[in-house]
N, C-alpha and C positions, 0 to 999 in steps of 0.2 A: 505339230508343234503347238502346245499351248502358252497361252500367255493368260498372266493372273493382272489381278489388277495391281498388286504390293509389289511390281514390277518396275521401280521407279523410273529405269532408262528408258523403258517402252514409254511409259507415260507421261515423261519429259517432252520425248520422242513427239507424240501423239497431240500433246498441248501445244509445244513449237509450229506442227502441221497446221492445226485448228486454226491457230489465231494468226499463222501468215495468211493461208488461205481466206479467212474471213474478214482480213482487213483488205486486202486486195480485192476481196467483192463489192465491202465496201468505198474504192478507189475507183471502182468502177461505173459505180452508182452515180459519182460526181462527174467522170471521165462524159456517162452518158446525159446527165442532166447539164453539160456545157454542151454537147452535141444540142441536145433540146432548146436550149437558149438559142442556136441561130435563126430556128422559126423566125426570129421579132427580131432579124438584123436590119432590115429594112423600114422597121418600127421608126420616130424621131427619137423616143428616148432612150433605144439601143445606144450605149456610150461610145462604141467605135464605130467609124466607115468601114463599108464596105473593102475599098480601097486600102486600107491603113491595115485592117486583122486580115486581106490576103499576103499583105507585105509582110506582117508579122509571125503568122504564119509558116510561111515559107522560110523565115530566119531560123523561127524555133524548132522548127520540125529538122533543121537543119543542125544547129547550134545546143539548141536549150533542150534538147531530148532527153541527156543525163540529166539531167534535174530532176525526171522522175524518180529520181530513185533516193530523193529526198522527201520523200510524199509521207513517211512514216512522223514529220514533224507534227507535232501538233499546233493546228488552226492555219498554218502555211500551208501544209501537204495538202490540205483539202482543196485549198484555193490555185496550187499547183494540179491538180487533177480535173478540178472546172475549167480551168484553161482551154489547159491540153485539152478537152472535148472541143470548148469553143473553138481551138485552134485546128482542130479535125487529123489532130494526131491519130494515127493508126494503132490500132485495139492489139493490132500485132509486135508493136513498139512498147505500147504502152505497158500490157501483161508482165511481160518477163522483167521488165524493169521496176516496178513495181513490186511486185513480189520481191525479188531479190532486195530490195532497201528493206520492205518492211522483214524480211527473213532474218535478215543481218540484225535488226534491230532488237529481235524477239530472242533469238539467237544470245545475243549482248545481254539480254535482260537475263533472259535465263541462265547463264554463266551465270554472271554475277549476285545471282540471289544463290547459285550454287557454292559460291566464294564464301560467303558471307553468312548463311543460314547451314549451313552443314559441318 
């Protein structure tokens, strides 16, 4: 089976992939530079106790999990995905949740310039 490039479903198809996949790398990159940030929990000018982000923790990871799946926002999702690290959410929560909001959103987008432009 060949495929051409003047193929536009394929490469609807193909840009949809790309750019869920690569925002979600990038969600990831935050996910693990909040991991990185608890080095210096025990710092003074770390903003939270110790005590306070396990209690918090233990809510979100519990409660606030869907929220990942808001991450596609822009300047929030990012700050939602440093979190979650900080919060030592599980990379196996995180992933699919993730992906799925930014998919949905790209998804949305690309409809809509289909609506709109064709």
């Amino acid at each position: 089976m060949l495929f051409y490039a003047a193929d536009v479903s394929l490469s609807v198809l193909f840009l949809w992939l790309v750019a869920s996949l690569g925002n979600t790398l990038g969600g990831v990159v935050n996910w693990w530079l909040g991991l990185y940030l608890l080095r210096y929990q025990d710092k003074n000018w770390f903003p939270v106790s110790h005590t306070t982000r396990l209690k918090t923790e233990k809510i979100f990871n519990r409660y606030g999990i869907w929220s990942l799946l808001f991450t596609w926002l822009p300047v929030v999702g990012d700050g939602i995905a440093l979190i979650s690290g900080v919060l030592r959410t599980s990379i196996w929560y995180f992933l699919p949740l993730v992906f799925v909001g930014k998919a949905i959103r790209y998804a949305l987008l690309l409809w809509g310039q289909n609506l709109f432009f064709s």
